[in-house]
C-alpha positions in Angstrom: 91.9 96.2 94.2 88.5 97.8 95.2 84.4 96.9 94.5 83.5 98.1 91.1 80.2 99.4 92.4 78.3 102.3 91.9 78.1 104.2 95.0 75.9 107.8 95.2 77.4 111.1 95.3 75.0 112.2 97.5 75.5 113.2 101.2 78.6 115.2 102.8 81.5 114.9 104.6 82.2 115.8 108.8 85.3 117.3 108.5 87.0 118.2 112.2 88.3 121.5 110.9 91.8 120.5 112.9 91.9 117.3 110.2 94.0 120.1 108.3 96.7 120.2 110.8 97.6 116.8 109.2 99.1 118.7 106.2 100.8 121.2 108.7 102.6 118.7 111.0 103.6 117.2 107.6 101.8 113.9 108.0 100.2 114.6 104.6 100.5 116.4 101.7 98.3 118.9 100.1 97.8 116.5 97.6 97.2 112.9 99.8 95.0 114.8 102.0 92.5 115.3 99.3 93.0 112.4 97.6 92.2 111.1 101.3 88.8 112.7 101.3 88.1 111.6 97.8 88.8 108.0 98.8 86.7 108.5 102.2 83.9 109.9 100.1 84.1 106.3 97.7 84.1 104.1 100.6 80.9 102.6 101.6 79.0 103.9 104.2 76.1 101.8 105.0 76.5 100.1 108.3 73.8 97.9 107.3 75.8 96.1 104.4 78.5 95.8 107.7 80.8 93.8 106.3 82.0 96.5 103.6 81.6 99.4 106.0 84.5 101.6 105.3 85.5 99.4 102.3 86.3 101.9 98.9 83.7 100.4 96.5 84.9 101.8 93.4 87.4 100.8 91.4 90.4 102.6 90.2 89.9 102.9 86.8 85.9 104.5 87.7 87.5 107.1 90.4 89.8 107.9 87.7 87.7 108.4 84.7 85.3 110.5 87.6 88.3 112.7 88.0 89.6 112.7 84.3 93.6 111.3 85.7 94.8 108.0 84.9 94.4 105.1 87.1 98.1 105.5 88.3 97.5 108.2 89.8 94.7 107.0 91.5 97.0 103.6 92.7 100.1 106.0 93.5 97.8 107.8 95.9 95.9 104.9 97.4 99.2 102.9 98.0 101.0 106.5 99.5 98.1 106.6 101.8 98.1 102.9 103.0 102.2 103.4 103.8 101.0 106.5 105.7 98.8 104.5 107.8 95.3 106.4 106.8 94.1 103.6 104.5 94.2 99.8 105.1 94.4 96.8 102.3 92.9 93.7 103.4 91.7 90.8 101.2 92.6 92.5 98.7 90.3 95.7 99.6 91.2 99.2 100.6 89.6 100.3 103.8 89.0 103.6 105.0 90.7 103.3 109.0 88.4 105.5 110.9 85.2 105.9 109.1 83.7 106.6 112.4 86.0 110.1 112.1 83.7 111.2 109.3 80.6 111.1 111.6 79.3 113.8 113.7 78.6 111.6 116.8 82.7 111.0 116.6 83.8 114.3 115.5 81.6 115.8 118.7 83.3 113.3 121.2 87.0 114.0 119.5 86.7 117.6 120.1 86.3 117.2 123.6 89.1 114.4 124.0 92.5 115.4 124.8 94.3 113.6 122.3 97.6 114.9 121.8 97.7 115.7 118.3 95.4 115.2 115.2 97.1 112.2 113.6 96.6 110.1 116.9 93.2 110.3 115.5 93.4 108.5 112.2 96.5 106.2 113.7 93.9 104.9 116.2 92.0 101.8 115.1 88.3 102.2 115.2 88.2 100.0 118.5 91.5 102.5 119.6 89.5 105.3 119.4 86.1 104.5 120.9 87.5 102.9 124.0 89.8 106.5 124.4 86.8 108.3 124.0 84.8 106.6 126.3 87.5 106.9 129.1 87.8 110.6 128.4 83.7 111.3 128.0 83.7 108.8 131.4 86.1 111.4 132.4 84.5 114.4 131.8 81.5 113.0 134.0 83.3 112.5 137.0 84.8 116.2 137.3 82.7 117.9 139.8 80.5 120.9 138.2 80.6 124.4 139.9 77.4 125.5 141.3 75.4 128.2 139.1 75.1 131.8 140.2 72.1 133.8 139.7 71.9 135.5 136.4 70.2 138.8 137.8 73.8 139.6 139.6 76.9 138.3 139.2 78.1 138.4 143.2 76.5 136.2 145.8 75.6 138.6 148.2 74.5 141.9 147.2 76.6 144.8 147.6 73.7 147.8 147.6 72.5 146.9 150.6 74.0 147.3 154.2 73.6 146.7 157.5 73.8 149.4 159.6 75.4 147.4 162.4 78.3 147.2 160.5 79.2 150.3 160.7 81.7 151.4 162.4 81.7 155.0 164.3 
């Protein structure tokens, strides 16, 4: 069961263009992987409310008549998505898993993880993921930088100019 609320359809997505690979590696669907982005696009995301964060805040039988397919479709979706781990029913509520995924602070830091492969990702819980990327950003900070080298030539001595000692006669 969701909210029946009315949510806006304005904004957009952050879409990690690798998100695809979760069709690919047969994770997904073509089908459950929009329907996936179509629920993640219902869900609530006003971290003020907090406590519905994430939550899907329409109701099946509103998603449905916005897509003109029958609220079994929209259930037979939802419920294929919560088996495949990428949605989450509590109290009674769907939640999105990693709403945080959908933002561009996240998406930033998850290009730069190492993370295996994509669906480790959306498998992660929200506290999963922001304690991995930490470690890795943490990381990233420790590695030691190579000094910069003058743009005007790309040795660090110069090789036009000699010194006549060196020559050898």
């Amino acid at each position: 069961m969701n909210l029946k609320k009315e949510t806006s359809l304005k904004g957009y997505l952050v879409l990690m263009r690798n998100a695809f690979n979760l069709i690919s590696n047969k994770q997904l669907t073509f089908t459950q992987f929009g329907a996936y982005l179509y629920f993640v696009s219902q869900a609530d995301w006003s971290k003020q409310t907090g406590h519905k964060y994430s939550c899907i805040i329409r109701d099946d039988e509103t998603m449905a008549g916005l897509l003109k397919v029958s609220q079994s479709t929209i259930w037979r979706q939802r419920t294929a998505l919560v088996k495949r781990g990428m949605l989450v029913e509590r109290e009674g509520l769907t939640w999105v898993k990693n709403m945080s995924l959908f933002e561009i602070n996240t998406v930033k830091a998850v290009i730069k993880s190492q993370l295996a492969n994509t669906h480790e990702y959306f498998a992660k819980t929200e506290e999963e993921l922001a304690k991995k990327l930490f470690n890795n950003a943490e990381t990233q900070e420790d590695q030691p930088q190579n000094n910069r080298q003058s743009s005007e030539f790309p040795y660090k001595s110069r090789l036009d100019v000699f010194n006549e000692d060196d020559i050898d006669i």
